[in-house]
C-alpha positions in Angstrom: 100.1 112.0 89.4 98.9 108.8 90.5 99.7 107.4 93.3 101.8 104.0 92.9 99.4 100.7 94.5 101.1 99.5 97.7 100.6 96.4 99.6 97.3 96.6 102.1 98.3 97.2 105.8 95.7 94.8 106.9 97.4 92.0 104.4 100.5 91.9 106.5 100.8 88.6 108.3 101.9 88.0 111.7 104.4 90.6 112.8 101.9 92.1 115.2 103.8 93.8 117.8 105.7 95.7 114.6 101.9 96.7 113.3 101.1 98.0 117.2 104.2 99.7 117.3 103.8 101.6 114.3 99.9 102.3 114.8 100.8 103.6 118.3 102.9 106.6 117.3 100.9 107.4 114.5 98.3 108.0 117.3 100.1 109.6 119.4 103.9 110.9 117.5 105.2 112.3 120.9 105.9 108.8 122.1 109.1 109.6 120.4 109.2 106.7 117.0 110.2 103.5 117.1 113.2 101.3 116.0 112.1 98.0 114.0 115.4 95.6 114.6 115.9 92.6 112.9 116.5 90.8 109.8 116.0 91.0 106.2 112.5 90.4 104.6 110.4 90.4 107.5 107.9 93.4 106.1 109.4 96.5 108.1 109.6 98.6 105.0 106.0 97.2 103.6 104.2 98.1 106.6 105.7 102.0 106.9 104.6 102.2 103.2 101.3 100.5 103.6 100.6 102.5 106.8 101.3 106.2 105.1 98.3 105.6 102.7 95.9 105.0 106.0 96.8 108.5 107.7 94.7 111.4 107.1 95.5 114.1 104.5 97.1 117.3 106.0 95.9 120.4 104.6 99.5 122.4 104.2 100.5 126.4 102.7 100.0 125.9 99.2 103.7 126.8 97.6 105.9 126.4 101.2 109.2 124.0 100.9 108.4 122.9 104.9 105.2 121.8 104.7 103.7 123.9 107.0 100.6 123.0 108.7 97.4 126.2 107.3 95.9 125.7 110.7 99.4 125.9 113.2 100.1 129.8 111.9 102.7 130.3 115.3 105.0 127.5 113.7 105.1 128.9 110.1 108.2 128.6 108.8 110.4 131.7 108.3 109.5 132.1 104.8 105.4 131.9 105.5 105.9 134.2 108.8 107.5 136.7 106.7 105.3 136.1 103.8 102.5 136.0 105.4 102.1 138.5 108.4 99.5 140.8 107.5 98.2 138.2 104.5 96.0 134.9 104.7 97.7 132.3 103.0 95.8 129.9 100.5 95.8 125.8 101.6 96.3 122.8 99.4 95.1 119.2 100.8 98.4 116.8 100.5 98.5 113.1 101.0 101.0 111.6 104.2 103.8 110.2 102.8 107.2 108.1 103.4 110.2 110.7 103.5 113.4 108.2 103.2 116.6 109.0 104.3 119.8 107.7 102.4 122.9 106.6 104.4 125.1 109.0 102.8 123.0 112.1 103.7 125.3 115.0 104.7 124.2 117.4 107.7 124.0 119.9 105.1 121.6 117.6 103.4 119.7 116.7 106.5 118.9 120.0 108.3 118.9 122.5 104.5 122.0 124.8 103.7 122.8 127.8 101.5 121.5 128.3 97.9 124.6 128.6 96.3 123.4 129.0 92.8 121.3 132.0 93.9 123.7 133.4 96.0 126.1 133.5 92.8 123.7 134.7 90.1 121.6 136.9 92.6 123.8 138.0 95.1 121.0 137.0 97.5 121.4 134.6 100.9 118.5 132.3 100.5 118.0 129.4 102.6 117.3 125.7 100.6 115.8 123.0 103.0 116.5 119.9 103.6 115.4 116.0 104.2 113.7 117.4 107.4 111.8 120.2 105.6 110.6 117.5 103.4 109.7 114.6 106.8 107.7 117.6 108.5 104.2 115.9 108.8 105.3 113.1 107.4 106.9 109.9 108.0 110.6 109.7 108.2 111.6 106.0 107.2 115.6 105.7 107.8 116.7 102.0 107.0 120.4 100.4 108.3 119.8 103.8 110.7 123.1 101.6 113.0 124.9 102.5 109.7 124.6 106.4 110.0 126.7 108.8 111.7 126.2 109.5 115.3 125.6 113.2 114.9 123.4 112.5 112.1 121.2 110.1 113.9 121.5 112.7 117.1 120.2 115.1 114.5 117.4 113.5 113.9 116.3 112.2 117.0 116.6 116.2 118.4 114.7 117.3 115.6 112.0 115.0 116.2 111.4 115.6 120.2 111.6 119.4 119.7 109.2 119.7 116.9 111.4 122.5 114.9 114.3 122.7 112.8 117.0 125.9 113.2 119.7 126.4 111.0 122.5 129.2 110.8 124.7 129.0 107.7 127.0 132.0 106.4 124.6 134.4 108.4 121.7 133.4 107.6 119.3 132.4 110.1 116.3 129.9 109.5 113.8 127.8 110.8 110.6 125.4 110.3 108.1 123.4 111.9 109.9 119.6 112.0 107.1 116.9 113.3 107.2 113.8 111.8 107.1 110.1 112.5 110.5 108.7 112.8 110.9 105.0 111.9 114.0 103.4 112.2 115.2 99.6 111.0 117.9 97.7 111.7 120.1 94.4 111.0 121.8 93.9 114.9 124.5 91.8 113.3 125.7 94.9 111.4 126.4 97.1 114.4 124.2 98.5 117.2 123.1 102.1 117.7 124.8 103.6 121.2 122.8 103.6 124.4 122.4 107.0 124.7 121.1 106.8 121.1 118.7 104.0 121.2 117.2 105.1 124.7 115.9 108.2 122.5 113.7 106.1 120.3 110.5 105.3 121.9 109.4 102.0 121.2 111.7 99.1 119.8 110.6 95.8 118.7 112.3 93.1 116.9 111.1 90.8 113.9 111.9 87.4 113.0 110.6 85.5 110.1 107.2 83.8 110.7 108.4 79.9 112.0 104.8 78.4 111.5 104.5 76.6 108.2 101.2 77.0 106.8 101.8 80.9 108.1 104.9 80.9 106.1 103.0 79.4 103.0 100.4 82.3 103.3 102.8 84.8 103.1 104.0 83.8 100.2 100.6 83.3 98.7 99.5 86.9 99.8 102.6 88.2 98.0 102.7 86.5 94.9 98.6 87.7 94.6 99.8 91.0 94.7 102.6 90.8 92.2 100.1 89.1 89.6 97.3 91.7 90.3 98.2 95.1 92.8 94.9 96.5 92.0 92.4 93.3 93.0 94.5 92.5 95.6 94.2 95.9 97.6 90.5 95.8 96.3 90.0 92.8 98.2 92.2 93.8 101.6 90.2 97.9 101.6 87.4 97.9 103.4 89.6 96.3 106.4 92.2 99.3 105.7 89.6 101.7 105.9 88.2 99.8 109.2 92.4 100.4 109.9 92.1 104.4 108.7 88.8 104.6 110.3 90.0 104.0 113.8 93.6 105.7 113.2 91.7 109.0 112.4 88.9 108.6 116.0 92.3 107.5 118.0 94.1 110.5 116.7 91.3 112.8 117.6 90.6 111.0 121.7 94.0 110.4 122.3 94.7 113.7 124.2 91.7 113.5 126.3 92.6 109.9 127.8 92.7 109.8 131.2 95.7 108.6 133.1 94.9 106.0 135.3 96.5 105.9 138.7 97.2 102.2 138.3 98.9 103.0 135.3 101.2 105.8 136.3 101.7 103.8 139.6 102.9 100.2 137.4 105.2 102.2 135.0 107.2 104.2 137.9 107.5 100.4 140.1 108.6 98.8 136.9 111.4 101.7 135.9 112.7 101.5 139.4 112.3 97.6 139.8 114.2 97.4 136.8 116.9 99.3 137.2 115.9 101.6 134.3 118.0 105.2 134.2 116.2 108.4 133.7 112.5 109.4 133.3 112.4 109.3 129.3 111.0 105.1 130.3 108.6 106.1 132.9 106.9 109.0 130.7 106.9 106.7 127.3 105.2 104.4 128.9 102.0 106.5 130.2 102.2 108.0 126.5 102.4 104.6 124.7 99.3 103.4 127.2 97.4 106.4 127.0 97.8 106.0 122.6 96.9 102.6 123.0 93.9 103.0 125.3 92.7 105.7 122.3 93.2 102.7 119.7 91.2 101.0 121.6 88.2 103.5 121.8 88.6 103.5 125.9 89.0 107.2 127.6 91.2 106.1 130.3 94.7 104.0 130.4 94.9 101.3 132.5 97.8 99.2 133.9 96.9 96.2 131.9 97.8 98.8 129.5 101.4 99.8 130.8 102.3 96.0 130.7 101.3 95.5 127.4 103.3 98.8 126.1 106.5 98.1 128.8 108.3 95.4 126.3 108.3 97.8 123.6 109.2 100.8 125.8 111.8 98.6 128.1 113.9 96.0 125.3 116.2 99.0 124.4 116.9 100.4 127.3 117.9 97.8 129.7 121.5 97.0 130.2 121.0 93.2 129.4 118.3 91.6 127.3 115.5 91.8 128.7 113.9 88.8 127.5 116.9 86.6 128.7 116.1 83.7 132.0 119.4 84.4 133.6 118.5 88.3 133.4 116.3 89.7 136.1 117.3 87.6 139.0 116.7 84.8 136.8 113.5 85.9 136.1 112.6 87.0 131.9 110.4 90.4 131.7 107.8 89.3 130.7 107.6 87.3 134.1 108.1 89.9 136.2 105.7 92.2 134.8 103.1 89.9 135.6 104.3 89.9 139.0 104.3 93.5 139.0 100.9 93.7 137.9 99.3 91.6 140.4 101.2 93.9 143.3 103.8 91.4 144.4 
C-alpha cells in the first residue's frame, strides 16, 4: 500500500523548540516523551506525522500482533517466546509510524483483553492486544491527552517508562515489549493534566501562533503549495529531510556513548535544588535530554551550555508557578536565572 504524502518536516516554520523537543526523544526515547501545550493550528499534529517518515525502518517478527523487535529475542512477546523457543523466527522490514489514541479508549482497549469470539467458538483463552501492542516501536500520538482519564493517562505514562506491557484477564496471563514515543498535545484552557501527571512527561513546550507577519504569510504560502501539489512540494523540501533523517539515524547510534560532562551533571543538580524542584525524575531528564542533544549535535560529550538549553523544556511543567513569570523566582524569570546559574553566581 502506498504510503499517503505528508507535509516535509523541514517545511515547518518557526515552532523550533516544538521541532527540538520532538527530535530529542526520538534520539534518545528514555527522556520519557514530551507534552506539546497550546492552541489550535500551530503544527503539533504535522510535525509528529512529518517526523515518523524520517525515523529508521525497524526490522520486526514477521506475523507478531506486538511488534516485536527480530534482534531483542529476551523481550519477545508471549506469543513469539512460546512460538519461538527452539525455532528462528523469519523478519519483515516495517516503516515507523503514528499510533493515535482516541479519547474514548477503554483500559481494555488500551492495554489488550480477552478474545471473546474465540473463547466462544473455540473454547480457547486467547489474548487480543491492544493500542499499546500496536505503539510498540512506534510513536504514540494522544491529542486533548488533559481530556482522558487519569488512570488511562497513568497507563500510559507507566507503560512507557517500563518498556513492557502485562496484562491478566480471566486467567490468562500476557505480556509484550511496549517502547514507543509518547507525544502528548494539549489546549490549557480546556483543563490541565495533574502534577503528578505532567511531572511524568519529559519535556513540555508550549506553541503559539507565529506573531511575525511576513512569517505568518509564509506559512500560509507553504501550506497552500502543498495542498495544490503534495508530491513537488515534498520533492522540493527532501534532500533537507534526508539531511533531518541523516542525522536522526548517526544521533541514535552516538547517543549512548556521550560522555557526561561534570559541568553538566553539576548545573542540572544546582538548578533542581535552586529551584525548588521535588524529586530526582528533573535532575536525571535533564543529563538525558543534554546528553540526546549533544548526539544531535555530532559532539561526544554534554556540556552545561547544554543543560540550560534543555532545562526550559525539562523545568515549565514541573514547577509550582510559571516558570517564565517576572514575579516568580524572587522576581527573577528562568530564563534569567539560568544564566546566572551558568556563570556560577
Amino acid at each position: 500500500m502506498t504510503r499517503r504524502t505528508v507535509y516535509p518536516f523541514s517545511a515547518i516554520v518557526g515552532q523550533e523548540q516544538m521541532k527540538l523537543a520532538l527530535i530529542l526523544n526520538t534520539v534518545s526515547p528514555d527522556i520519557g516523551g514530551v507534552l506539546i501545550r497550546g492552541e489550535k493550528g500551530t503544527a503539533k499534529s504535522t510535525a509528529v506525522r512529518a517526523l515518523a517518515r524520517l525515523l529508521p525502518d525497524r526490522v520486526v517478527v514477521k506475523g507478531c500482533r506486538c511488534g516485536c523487535l527480530l534482534s531483542e529475542k529476551r523481550d519477545y512477546c508471549t506469543e513469539c517466546a512460546e512460538r519461538y523457543r527452539d525455532a528462528e523466527p523469519e523478519g519483515i522490514t516495517l516503516p515507523m509510524e503514528v499510533v493515535e489514541l482516541p479519547l474514548n479508549s477503554t483500559e481494555d482497549r488500551v492495554s489488550g483483553t480477552l478474545d471473546l469470539e474465540k473463547a466462544i467458538s473455540e473454547g480457547k483463552k486467547t489474548f487480543e492486544p491492544g493500542i499499546l501492542a500496536r505503539a510498540n516501536g512506534n510513536i504514540l500520538y494522544v491529542d486533548e491527552v488533559n481530556l482522558l482519564d487519569d488512570h488511562i493517562v497513568d497507563l500510559l505514562l507507566d507503560s512507557a517508562a517500563m518498556g513492557i506491557n502485562y496484562v491478566e484477564r480471566e486467567g490468562v496471563s500476557f505480556q509484550h515489549p511496549s517502547s514507543f514515543i509518547l507525544v502528548g498535545t494539549m489546549n490549557p484552557e480546556e483543563g490541565d493534566l495533574r502534577p503528578q501527571l505532567l511531572d511524568r512527561f519529559g519535556l513540555m513546550v508550549d506553541v503559539v501562533g507565529e506573531a511575525d507577519q511576513e512569517t505568518r504569510k509564509e506559512i500560509v504560502l507553504r501550506r497552500l503549495a502543498f495542498e495544490r501539489d503534495r508530491e513537488g512540494f515534498a520533492e522540493a523540501y527532501r534532500e533537507s529531510d534526508d539531511e533531518i533523517r541523516r542525522r536522526i539515524k548517526e544521533a541514535r547510534k552516538r547517543a549512548g556513548t556521550v560522555e557526561i560532562g561534570e559541568d553538566a551533571l553539576d548545573l542540572s543538580v544546582r538548578i533542581s535544588m535552586r529551584l525548588g524542584i521535588d524529586g530526582h525524575r528533573a535532575d536525571l531528564t535533564m543529563i538525558r535530554a543534554a546528553c540526546a542533544l549533544a548526539a544531535w549535535e555530532g559532539r561526544g560529550k554534554s556540556t552545561a551550555s547544554d543543560v540550560a538549553r534543555v532545562a526550559p523544556m525539562v523545568l515549565a511543567h514541573r514547577m509550582r508557578r510559571n516558570p517564565f513569570d517576572e514575579a516568580s523566582l524572587e522576581g527573577k524569570g528562568l530564563q534569567e536565572c539560568l544564566s546566572e546559574l551558568v556563570s556560577g553566581k
